[in-house]
N, C-alpha and C positions, 0 to 999 in steps of 0.2 A: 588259544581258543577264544573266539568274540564272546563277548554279551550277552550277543543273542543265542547262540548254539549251546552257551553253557545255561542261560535258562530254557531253552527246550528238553535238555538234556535232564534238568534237576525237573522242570514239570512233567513231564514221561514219568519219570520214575513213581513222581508223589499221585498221580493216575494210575499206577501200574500195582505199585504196592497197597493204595488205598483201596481200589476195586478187585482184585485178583485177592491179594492179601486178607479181604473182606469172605469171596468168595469161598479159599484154602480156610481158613481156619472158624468161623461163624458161620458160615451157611447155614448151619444144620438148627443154630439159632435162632438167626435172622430172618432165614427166608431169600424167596426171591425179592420181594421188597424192598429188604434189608441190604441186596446186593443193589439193586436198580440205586436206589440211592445212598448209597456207598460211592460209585460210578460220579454218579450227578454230582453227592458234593464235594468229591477230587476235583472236579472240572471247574465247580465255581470257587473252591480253594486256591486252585492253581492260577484261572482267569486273575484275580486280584493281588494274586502274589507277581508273579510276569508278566501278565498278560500287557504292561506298558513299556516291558522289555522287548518280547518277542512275539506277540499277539497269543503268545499260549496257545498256538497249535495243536501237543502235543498229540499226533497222530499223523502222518503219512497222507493218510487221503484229505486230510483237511489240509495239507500242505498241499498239494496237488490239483484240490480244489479252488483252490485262493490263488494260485500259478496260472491257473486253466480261464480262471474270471480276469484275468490280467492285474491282479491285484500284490503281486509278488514275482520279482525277478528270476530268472532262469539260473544266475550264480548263488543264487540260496539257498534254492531247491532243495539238491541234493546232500548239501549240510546239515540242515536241518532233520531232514531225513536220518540219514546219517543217529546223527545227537539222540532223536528220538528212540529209533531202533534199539540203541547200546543205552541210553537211560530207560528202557524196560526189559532188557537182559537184567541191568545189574538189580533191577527192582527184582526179577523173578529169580534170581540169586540169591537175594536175603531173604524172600518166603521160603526159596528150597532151605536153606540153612535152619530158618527158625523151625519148616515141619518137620524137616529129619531130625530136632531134637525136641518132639514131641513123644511122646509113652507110645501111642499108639497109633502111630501116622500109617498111612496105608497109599501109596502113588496111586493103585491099580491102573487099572488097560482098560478099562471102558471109557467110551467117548465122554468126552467133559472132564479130564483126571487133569488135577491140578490146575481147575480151571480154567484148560484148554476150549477151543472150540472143536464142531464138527456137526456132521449130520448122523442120520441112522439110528438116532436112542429110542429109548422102550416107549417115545410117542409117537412114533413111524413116520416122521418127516424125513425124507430125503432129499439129496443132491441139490433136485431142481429148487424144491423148498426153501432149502439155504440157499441157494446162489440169487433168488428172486428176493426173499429176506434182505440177504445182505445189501445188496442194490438197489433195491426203492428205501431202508431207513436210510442208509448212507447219500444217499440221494436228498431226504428228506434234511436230514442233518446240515448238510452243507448250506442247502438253501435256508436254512433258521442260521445258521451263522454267518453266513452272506447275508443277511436281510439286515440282523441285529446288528455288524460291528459295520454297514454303510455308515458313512458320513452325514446323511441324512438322516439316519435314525436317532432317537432320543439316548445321548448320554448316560453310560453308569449301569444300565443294565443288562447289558449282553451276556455277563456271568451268569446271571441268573439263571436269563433266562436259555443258554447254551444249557447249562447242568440240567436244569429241568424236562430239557428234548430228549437227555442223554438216558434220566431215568426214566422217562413214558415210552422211548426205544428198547431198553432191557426187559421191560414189563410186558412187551410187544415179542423180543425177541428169544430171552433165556428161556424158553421150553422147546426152542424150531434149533439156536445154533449156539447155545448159552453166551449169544451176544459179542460181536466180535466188531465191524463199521470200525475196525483200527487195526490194522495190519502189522503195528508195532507190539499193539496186546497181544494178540495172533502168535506170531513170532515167539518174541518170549516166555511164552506159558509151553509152545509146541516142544519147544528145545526142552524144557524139561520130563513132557508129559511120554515123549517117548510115540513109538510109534504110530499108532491112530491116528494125533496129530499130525504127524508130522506128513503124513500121507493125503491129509485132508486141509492142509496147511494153505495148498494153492488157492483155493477159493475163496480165503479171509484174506489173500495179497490182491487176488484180483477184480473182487464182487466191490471190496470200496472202492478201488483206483476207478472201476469203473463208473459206478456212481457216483463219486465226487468231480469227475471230468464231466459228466454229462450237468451235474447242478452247477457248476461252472462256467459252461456255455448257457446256458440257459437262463443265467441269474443276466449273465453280460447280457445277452441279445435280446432278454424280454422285459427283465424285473431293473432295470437300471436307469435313472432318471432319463438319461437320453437314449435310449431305445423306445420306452414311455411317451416319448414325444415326438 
């Protein structure tokens, strides 16, 4: 295993376990807040932990979006991929373990169990909601990470300022699709949460791929010093 695949791999997880794991056992604490940036400072943890290894990715559509700007070769792609997916399995493996030896853990079958996504809850957003959600923040996202880790941009604080997009999107999004613009958190929370999820799994794979391809094209052909000129 490279480098880079084993740090996407350990950064997945340290976003997976921190924001999910935040989610499963403190929510009821914390808050939504509490989750949003929970999220945010996995991402600016992880940025300064690898992010000089592997650009600290650690999502799928950020992979795909950084592919799509031509900023990342086509044999990486899907390793990285790959790493990410199976380092927030093994993340939502050790939340499963620590809640099932909880007094009084409870999975249940409503949308959002074990910090899964989906649509349909007792704020009556549906489908279309999430699938427009998930694609303009992911959207949104990609173009503040494309903007921030350009070569032309100011040194040193793309961490930040990634984390900080990531909690003004959960604050934006946990009440519509309890926040998903990551198809690897998607995935591993679905696999345990059991059916709902899993049924409603599709549209956390395909609302970011979609929106990180479109800020992709869009970052190349509009926002990039020579397209600018």
């Amino acid at each position: 295993m490279s480098q880079k695949i084993f740090a996407e791999f350990i950064g997945t997880f340290i976003l997976v376990f921190g924001g999910c794991g935040t989610a499963v056992f403190a929510a009821s604490h914390v808050g939504i807040l509490g989750v949003a940036l929970a999220f945010g400072l996995t991402i600016i943890a992880a940025a300064y932990a690898i992010g000089h290894i592997s650009g600290a990715h650690l999502n799928p559509a950020v992979s795909i979006g950084i592919w799509a700007c031509g900023r990342m070769s086509g044999k990486d792609l899907l390793p990285y991929i790959c790493a990410q997916i199976v380092g927030a399995i093994v993340a939502a493996s050790v939340i499963f373990l620590i809640a099932t030896n909880m007094k009084y853990f409870d999975m249940g079958s409503e949308v959002f169990a074990f910090a899964s996504n989906g649509w349909d809850t007792l704020d009556g957003y549906n489908v279309w909601a999430a699938l427009i959600t998930e694609t303009v923040l992911t959207f949104v996202f990609l173009l503040v990470i494309l903007g921030v880790t350009d070569k032309t941009a100011p040194a040193g604080f793309a961490g930040l300022v990634i984390g900080s997009t990531l909690v003004l999107i959960h604050l934006i999004s946990i009440p519509i699709t309890n926040t998903s613009v990551n198809p690897a958190r998607s995935i591993s929370q679905a696999i345990f949460a059991g059916t709902t999820a899993l049924e409603q799994l599709w549209l956390f794979i395909v609302a970011p791929i979609a929106g990180a391809i479109l800020a992709g094209l869009v970052y190349k052909n509009v926002c990039t010093k020579k397209s600018i000129e």
